[in-house]
N, C-alpha and C positions, 0 to 999 in steps of 0.2 A: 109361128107368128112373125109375120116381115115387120123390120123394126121403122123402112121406109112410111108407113100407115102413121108414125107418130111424128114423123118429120111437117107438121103443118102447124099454123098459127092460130089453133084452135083452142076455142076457151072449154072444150066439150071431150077433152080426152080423159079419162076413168082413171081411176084411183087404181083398181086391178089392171089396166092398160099400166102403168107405169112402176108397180109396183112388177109384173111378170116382167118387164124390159131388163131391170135390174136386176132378177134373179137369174134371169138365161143368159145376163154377162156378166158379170161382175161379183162371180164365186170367191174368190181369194177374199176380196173389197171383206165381204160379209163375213166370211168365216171368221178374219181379224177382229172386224168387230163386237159379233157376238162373243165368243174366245176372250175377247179383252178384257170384256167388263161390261161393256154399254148395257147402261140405266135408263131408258124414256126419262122417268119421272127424277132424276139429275140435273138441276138446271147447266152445271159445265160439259153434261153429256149431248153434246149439239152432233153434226157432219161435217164435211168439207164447204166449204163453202170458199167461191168466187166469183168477183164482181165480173160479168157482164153485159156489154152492150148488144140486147136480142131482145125477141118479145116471141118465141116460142115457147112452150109447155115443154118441151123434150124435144132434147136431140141429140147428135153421136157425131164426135167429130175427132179425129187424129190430130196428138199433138204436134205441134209442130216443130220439125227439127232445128239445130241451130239457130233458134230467135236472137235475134240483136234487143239488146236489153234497151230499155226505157230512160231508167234512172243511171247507167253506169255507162263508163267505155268500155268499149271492146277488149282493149286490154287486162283491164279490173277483172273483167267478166271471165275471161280465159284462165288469169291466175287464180280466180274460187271454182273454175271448173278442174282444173287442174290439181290443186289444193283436196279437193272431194273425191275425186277419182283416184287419189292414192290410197283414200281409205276405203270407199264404197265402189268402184269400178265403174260408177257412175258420173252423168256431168250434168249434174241439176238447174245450172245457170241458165245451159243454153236449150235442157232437153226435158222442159218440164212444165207442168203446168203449173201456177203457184195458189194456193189456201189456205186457207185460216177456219179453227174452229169457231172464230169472230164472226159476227154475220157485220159489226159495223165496220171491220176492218177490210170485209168483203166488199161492201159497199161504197166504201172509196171507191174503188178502181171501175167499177162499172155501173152502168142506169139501173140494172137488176140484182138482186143475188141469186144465184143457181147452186144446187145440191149439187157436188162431182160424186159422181164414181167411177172411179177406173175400172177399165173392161181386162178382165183376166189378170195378167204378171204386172206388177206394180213395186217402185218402192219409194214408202214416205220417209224425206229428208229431214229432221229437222232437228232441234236443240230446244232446252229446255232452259237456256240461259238469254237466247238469244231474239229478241219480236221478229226482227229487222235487218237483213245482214246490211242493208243501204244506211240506215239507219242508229246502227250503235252505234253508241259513245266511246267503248272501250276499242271499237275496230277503226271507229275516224281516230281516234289518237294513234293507233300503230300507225296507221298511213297516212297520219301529218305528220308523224315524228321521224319517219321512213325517207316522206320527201322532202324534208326541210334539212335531214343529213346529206342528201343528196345534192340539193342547192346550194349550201355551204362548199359542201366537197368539190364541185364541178369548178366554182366560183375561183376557190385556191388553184385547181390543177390552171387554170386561165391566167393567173398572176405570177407564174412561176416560169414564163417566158418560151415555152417548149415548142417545137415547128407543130403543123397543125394534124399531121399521121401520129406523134406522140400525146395530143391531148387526145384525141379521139381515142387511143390506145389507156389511155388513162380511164377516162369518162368509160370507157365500156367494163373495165373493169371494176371500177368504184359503183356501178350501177349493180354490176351481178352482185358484188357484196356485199351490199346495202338491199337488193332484194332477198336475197339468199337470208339473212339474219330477219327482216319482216317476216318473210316464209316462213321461218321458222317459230316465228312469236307468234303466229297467226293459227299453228300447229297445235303447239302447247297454249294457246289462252282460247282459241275460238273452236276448231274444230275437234279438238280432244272433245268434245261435249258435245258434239251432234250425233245422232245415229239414224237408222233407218229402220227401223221395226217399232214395236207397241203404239199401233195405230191411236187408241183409244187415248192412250200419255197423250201424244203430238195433239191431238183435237182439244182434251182438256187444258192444254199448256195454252193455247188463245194463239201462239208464234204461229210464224210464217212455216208452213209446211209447202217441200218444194214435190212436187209426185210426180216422178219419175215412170210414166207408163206411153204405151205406145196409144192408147184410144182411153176418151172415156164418156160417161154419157152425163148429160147434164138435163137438170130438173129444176123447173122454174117454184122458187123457195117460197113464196108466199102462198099458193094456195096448196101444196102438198106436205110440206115438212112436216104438221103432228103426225099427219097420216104414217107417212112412213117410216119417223122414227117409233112410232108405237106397234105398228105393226111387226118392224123387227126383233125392238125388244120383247117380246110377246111370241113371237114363232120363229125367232132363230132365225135357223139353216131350213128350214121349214117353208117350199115354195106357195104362193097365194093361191091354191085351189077353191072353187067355188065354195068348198065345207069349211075353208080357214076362213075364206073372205066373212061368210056368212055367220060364222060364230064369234069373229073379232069384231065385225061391225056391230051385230047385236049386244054383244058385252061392252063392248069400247069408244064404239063410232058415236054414242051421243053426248060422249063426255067433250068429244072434239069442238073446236069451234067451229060453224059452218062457214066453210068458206067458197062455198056453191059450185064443186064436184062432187062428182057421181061416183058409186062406185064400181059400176060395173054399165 
């Protein structure tokens, strides 16, 4: 089955078109889930989900390496890639897609929400402490409290009359060690408490899950998501052959709400 057939802006792609797409890529995706726990009938048992701007039914796209961030600078962005890659070997700022088990938090960021699923080797970043890393309040306090030492500090080394090779000589140093001790608090208060496994935890926790994979494919979240999270919870590891389809639909498909796919 060429996956190119589902790349079009059609309102007319099946329920079995989309549910095979994700079983013939995105085996690990599943196996975690199933394995995890996931519940259909759990209202915190949702997917991934991220906002957005498209108006396809499905499609498969590669992440994109090294993104420059939105909400942050490039430097910020470097020291939490940095920071992450001493514990996960990963660099989730710049090399990842970002989700939320939220669907309205998914819905900020873009006109639609789309189901993600990573295609093959995958890993989900995130914390159970944390929604937001732009966003908390305990992580803008480190790095107000960080840069307002450092202001002060720079301020002194400038009043204390020195030629201009010895402030710089100054200033470079009061900088590493004033980062160095952030780094550190950043260590022990924020990223001691992220990890990268129990997919199901990450989706139930609502946080920002960062997914670290090389493709993945996405599905337009309003007219398929009962479909497919029922169908998973219900047959697993279990690929959609015409004798699943046909016995899940008849048992299950008219509990669904119609939302004017087919399923085959």
């Amino acid at each position: 089955m060429k996956f190119n057939k589902y790349l079009t802006e059609s309102s007319n792609t099946t329920i079995k078109e989309v549910l095979t797409t994700i079983y013939d890529n995105c085996q690990p995706f599943l196996k975690d889930l199933t394995q995890g726990g996931f519940n259909y009938h759990k209202r915190s048992d949702k997917l991934l989900y991220s906002g957005r701007n498209d108006n396809k039914d499905i499609f498969k796209k590669s992440v994109r390496a090294n993104r420059r961030p939105k909400d942050m600078t490039i430097s910020i962005q470097e020291m939490w890639d940095n920071l992450f890659y001493e514990k996960f070997k990963v660099k989730p700022r710049s090399n990842a897609i970002f989700c939320s088990g939220d669907l309205n938090t998914a819905l900020f960021y873009g006109t639609r929400v789309y189901m993600i699923f990573p295609v093959r080797k995958y890993t989900p970043v995130w914390s159970g402490r944390v929604s937001d890393l732009y966003s908390d309040e305990m992580i803008d306090k480190i790095m107000s409290n960080a840069q307002t030492e450092l202001s002060y500090g720079v301020k002194e080394i400038g009043m204390q009359g020195l030629d201009t090779k010895e402030v710089d000589k100054r200033v470079r140093e009061l900088t590493l060690k004033i980062n160095k001790e952030r780094d550190g608090r950043l260590k022990d208060e924020v990223i001691k408490y992220y990890q990268d496994d129990k997919l199901v935890g990450a989706i139930r926790s609502y946080n920002e899950i960062m997914l670290v994979t090389n493709e993945y494919i996405a599905v337009n979240n309003k007219p398929f998501n009962q479909y497919i999270r029922s169908y998973i919870d219900i047959y697993k590891m279990n690929k959609p052959t015409d004798k699943n389809l046909d016995q899940w639909w008849e048992h299950y498909g008219g509990y669904i709400k119609n939302t004017g796919v087919k399923l085959r």
